[in-house]
DRENBA-150113 format. One record per residue (C-alpha): x negated, y, z negated; residue number from 1; residue in three letters. Coordinates in steps of 0.001 Angstrom, whole numbers, plus 500000, padded with zeros to 6 digits. Layout:
residues N
+--------+--------+--------+-----+-----+
:      x :      y :      z :   k :   r :
+--------+--------+--------+-----+-----+
:      X :      Y :      Z : NUM : ALA :
...
+--------+--------+--------+-----+-----+
//
This chain:
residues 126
+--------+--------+--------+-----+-----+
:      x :      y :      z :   k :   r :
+--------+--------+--------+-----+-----+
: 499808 : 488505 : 517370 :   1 : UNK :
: 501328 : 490649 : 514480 :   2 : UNK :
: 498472 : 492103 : 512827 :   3 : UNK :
: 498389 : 494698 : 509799 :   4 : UNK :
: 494842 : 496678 : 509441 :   5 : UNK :
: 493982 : 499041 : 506588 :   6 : UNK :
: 491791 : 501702 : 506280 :   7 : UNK :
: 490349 : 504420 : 504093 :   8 : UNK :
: 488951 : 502412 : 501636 :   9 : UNK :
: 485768 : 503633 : 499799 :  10 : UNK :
: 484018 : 505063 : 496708 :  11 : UNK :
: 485683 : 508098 : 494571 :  12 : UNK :
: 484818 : 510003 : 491611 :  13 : UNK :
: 487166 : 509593 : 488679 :  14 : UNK :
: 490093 : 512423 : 489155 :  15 : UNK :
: 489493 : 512437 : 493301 :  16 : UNK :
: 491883 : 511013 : 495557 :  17 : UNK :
: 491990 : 508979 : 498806 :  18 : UNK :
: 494293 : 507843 : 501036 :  19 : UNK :
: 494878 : 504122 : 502481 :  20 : UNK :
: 496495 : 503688 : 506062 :  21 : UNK :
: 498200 : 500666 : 507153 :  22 : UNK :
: 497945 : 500268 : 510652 :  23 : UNK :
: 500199 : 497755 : 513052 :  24 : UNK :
: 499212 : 495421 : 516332 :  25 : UNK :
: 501230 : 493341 : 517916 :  26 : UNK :
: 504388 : 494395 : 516403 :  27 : UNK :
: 506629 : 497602 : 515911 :  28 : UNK :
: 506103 : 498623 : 512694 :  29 : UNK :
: 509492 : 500759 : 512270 :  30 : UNK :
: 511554 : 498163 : 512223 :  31 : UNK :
: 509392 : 496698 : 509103 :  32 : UNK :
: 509435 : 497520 : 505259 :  33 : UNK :
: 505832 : 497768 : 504094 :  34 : UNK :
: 504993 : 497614 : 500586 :  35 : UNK :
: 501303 : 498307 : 499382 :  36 : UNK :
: 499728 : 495563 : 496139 :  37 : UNK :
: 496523 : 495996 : 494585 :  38 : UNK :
: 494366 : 492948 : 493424 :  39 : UNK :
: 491092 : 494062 : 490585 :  40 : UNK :
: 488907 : 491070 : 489936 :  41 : UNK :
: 489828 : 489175 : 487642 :  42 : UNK :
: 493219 : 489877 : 487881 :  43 : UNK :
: 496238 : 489135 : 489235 :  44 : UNK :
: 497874 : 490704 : 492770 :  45 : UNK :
: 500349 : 493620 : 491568 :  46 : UNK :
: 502759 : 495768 : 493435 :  47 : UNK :
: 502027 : 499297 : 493640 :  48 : UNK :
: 504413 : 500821 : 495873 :  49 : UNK :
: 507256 : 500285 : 498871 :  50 : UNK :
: 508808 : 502019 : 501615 :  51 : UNK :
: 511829 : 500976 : 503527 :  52 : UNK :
: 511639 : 500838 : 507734 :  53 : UNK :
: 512794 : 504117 : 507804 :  54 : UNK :
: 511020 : 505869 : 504527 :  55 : UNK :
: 514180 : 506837 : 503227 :  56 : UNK :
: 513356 : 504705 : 500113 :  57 : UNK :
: 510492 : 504377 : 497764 :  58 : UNK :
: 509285 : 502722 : 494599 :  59 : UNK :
: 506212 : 502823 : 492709 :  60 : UNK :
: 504723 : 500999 : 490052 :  61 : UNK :
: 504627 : 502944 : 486504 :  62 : UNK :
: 500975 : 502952 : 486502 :  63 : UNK :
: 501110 : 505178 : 489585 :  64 : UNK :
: 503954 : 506860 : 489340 :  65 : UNK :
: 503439 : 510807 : 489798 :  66 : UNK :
: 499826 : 509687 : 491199 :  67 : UNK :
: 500638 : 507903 : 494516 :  68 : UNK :
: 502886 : 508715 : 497659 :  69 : UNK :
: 503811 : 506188 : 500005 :  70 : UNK :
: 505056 : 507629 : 503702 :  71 : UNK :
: 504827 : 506415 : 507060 :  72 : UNK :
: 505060 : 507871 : 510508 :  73 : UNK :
: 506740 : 505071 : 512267 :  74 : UNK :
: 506116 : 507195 : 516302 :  75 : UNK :
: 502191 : 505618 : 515284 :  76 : UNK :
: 502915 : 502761 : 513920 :  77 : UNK :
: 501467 : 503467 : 510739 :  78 : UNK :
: 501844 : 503558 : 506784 :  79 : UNK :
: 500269 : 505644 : 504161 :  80 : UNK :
: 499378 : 505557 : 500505 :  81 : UNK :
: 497985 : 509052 : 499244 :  82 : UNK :
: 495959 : 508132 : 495622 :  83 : UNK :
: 495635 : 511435 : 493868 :  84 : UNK :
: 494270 : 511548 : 490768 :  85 : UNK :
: 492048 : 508120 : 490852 :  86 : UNK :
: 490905 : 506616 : 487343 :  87 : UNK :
: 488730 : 503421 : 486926 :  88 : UNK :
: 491857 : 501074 : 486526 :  89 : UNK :
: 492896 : 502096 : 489764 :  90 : UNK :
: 489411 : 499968 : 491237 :  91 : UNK :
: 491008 : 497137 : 493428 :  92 : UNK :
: 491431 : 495920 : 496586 :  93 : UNK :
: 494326 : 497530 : 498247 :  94 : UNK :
: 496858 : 495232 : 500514 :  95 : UNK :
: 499484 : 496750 : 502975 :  96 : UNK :
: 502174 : 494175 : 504000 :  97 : UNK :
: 505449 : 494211 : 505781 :  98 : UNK :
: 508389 : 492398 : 505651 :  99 : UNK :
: 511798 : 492594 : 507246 : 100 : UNK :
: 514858 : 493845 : 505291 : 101 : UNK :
: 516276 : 492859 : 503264 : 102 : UNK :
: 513277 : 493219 : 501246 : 103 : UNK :
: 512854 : 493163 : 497789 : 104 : UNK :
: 510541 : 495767 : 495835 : 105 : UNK :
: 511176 : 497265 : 492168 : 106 : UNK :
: 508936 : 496470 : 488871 : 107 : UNK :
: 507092 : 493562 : 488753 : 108 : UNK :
: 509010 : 492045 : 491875 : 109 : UNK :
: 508519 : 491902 : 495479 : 110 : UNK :
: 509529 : 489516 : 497802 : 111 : UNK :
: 510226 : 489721 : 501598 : 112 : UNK :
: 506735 : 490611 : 502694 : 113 : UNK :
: 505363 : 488167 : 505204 : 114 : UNK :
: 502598 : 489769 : 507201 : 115 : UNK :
: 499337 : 490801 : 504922 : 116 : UNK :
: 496321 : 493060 : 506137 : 117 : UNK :
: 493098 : 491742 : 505130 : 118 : UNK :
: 492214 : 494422 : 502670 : 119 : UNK :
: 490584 : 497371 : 501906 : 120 : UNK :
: 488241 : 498157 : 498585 : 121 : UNK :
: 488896 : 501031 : 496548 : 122 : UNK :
: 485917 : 501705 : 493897 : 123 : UNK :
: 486570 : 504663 : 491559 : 124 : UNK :
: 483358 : 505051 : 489797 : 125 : UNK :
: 481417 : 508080 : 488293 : 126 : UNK :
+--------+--------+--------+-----+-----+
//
């Protein structure tokens, strides 16, 4: 069963930084795109970033542009999304999902991704 599992979720100070994995079962990740989207409540799902199967291309969203890095290390199966310098509107619950190319992923549009993780809360709070 293709399965998509994130991780490293939690509770940060304004200005601190943490950093999401996306983890793969079932399924080889390499051959995959993965982009990462963001959901605060009350508010509707947004793309954040994207990497192509083979992380030679990215994209992020303007409101994390400069902030965020998106890599992967496809030998574990597994995608990353390093959050440096966290503010309040960055609260959400994070999504990794993959999808295979072609893929689309720039501004306000993604489409391709079929296979969602279940989630993973990201509080910034003082």
């Amino acid at each position: 069963q293709l399965q998509l599992v994130e991780s490293g979720g939690g509770l940060v100070q304004p200005g601190g930084s943490l950093r999401l994995s996306c983890a793969a079962s079932g399924f080889t990740l390499s051959y995959y795109a993965v982009a990462w989207f963001r959901q605060a409540p009350g508010k509707e799902r947004e793309g954040v970033s994207c990497i192509s199967s083979r992380g030679g291309s990215t994209n992020y969203a303007d409101s994390v542009q400069g902030r965020f890095i998106v890599s992967r290390d496809n030998a574990k199966n597994v995608v990353f999304l390093q959050m440096n310098s966290l503010n309040v509107e960055d609260s959400a619950v994070y999504y990794c999902a993959a999808g295979k190319e072609p893929v689309y992923c720039a501004g306000d549009e993604y489409w391709g991704y079929d296979y969602w993780g279940q989630g993973a809360q990201v509080t910034v709070s003082a």
